[in-house]
Backbone bond lengths (Angstrom), bond angles and torsions (degrees), N, CA, C in turn:
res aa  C-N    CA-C-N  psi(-1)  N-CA   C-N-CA  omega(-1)  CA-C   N-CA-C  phi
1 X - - - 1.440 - - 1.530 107.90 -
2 X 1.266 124.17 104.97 1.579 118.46 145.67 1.241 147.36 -51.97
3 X 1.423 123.26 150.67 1.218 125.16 -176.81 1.469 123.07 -27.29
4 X 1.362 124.11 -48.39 1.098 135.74 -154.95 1.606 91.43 -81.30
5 X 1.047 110.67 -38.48 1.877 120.94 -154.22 2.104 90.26 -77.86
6 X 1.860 98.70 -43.75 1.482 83.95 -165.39 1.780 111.57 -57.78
7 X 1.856 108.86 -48.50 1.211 134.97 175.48 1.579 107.30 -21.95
8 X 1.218 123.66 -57.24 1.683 145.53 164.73 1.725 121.80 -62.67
9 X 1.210 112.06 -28.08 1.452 125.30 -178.99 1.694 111.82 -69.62
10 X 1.343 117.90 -34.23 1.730 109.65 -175.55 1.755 94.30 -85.06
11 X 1.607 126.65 -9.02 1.593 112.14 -179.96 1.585 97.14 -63.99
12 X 1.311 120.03 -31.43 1.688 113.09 -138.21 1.745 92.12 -108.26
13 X 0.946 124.91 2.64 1.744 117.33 -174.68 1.163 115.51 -99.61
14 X 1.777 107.76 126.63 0.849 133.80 173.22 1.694 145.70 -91.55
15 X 0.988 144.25 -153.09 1.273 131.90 145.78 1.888 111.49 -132.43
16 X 1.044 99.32 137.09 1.258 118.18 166.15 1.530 123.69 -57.38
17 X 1.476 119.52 142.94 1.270 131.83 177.53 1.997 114.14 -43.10
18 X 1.133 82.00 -55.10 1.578 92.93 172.94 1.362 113.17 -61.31
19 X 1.239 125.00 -56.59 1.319 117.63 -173.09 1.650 108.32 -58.15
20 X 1.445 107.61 -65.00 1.534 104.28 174.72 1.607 121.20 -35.72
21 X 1.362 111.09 -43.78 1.495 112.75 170.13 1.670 120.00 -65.88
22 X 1.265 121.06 -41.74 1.444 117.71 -173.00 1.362 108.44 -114.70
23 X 1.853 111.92 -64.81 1.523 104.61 -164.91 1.332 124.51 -37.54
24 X 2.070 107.22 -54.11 1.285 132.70 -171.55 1.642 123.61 -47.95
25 X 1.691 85.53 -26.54 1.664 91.69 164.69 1.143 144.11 -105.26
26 X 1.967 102.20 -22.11 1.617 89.27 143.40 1.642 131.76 -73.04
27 X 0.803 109.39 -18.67 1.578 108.91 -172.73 2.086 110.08 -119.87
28 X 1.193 80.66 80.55 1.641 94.25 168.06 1.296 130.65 -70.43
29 X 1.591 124.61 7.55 1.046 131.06 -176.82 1.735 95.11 -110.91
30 X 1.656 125.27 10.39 0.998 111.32 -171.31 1.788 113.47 -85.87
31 X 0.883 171.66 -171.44 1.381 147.57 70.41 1.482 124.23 -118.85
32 X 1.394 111.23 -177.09 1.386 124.20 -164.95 1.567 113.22 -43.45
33 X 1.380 91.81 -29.14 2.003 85.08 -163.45 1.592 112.81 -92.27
34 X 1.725 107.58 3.36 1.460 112.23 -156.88 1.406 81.75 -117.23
35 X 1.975 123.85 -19.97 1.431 97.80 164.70 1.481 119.25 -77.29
36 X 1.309 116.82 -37.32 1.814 136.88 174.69 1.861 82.60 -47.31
37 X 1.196 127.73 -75.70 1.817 112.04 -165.60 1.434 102.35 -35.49
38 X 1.316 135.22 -77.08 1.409 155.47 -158.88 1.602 86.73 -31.95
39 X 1.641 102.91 -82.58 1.285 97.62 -155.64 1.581 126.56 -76.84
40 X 1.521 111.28 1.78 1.611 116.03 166.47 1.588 97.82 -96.08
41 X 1.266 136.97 8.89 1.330 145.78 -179.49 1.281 145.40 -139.02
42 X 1.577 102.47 35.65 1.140 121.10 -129.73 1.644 102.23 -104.24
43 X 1.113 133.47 143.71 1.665 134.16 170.31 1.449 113.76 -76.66
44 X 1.436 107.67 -51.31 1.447 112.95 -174.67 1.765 107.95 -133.84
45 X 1.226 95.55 146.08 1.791 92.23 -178.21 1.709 87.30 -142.95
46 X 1.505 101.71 154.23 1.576 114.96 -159.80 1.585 108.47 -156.40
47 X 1.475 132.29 101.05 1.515 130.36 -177.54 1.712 108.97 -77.49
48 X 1.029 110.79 107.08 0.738 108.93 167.30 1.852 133.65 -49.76
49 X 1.592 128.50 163.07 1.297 107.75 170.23 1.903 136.01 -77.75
50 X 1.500 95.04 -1.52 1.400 95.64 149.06 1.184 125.43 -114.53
51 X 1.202 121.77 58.58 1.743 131.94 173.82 1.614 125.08 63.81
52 X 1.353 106.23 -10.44 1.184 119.39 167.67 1.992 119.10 -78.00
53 X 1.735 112.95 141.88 0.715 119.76 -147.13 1.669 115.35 -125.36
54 X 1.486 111.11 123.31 1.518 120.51 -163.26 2.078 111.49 -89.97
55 X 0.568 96.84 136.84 1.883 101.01 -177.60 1.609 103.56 -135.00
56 X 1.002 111.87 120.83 1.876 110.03 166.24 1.545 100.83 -128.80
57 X 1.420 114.07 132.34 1.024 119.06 177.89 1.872 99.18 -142.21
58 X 1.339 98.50 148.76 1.982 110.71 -175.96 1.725 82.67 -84.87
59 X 1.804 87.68 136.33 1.363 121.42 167.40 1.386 114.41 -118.34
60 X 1.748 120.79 95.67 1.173 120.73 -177.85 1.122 134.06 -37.42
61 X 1.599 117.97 -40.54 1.571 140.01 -154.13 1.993 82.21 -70.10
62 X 1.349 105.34 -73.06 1.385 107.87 -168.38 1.779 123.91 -66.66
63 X 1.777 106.65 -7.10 1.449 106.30 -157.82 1.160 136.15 46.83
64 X 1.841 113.62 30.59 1.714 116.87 164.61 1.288 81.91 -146.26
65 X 1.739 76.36 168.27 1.291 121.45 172.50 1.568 111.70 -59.40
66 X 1.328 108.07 132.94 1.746 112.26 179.88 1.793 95.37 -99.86
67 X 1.451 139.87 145.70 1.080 128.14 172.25 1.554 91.62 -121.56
68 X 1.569 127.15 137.66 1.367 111.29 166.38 1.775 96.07 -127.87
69 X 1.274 112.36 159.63 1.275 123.42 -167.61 1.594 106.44 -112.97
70 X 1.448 155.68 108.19 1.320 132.33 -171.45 1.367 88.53 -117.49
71 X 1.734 101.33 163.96 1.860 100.86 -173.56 1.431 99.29 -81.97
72 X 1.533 118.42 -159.10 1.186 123.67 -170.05 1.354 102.86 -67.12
73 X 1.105 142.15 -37.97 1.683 133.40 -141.90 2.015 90.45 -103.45
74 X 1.309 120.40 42.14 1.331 146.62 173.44 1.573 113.91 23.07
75 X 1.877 117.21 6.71 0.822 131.56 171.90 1.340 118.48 -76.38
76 X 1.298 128.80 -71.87 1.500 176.86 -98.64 1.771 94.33 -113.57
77 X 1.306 123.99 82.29 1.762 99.30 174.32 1.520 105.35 -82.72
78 X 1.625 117.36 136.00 1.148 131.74 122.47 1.212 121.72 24.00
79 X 1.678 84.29 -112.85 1.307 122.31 -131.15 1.415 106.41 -153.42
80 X 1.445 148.12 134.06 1.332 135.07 144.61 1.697 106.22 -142.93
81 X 1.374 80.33 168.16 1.583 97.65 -159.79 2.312 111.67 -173.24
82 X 1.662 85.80 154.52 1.659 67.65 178.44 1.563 107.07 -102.90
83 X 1.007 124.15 149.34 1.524 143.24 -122.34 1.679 80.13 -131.89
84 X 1.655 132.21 69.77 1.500 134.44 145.79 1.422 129.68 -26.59
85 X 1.310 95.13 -26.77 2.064 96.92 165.54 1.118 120.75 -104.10
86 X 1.212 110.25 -0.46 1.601 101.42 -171.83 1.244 127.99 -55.40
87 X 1.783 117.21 -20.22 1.456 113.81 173.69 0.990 120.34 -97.54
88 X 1.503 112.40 -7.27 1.737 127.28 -169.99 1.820 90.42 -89.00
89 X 1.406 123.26 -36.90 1.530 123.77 175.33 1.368 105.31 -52.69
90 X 1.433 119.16 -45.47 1.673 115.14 -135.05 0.945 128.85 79.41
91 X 1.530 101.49 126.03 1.928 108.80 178.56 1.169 88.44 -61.99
């Protein structure tokens, strides 16, 4: 993704059916602008093998890693959540 494309990418993101139904309610500390940080701020990004797309980026306020998942059409989040292995994995 290029500059121009990322710059344009936090207008168009959304949340997913699922997330609104489940994630959003376990995790109330989540919202829109802390997934838009993650993924314009991201440490590691990872495509998954069904086209869907991984971003972890460090969130100071909380001191972890935020992981958000968006579907293929790179708009659409998932899923997010903070990701407890992420340093024990390796970036």
């Amino acid at each position: 993704m290029n500059n121009l494309e990322m710059n344009n990418f936090h207008n168009k993101m959304k949340f997913s059916k699922h997330y609104n139904e489940y994630s959003s309610k376990l995790r109330d500390y989540l919202s829109l602008e802390l997934c838009e940080f993650a993924v314009n701020n991201y440490v590691k990004r990872e495509v998954q093998d069904d086209g869907r797309v991984r971003y972890w980026a460090y969130i100071e306020k909380y001191n972890k890693y935020l992981r958000v998942i968006l579907e293929k059409d790179n708009e659409t989040i998932l899923t997010a959540f903070f990701d407890r292995d992420f340093e024990k994995k390796g970036k």
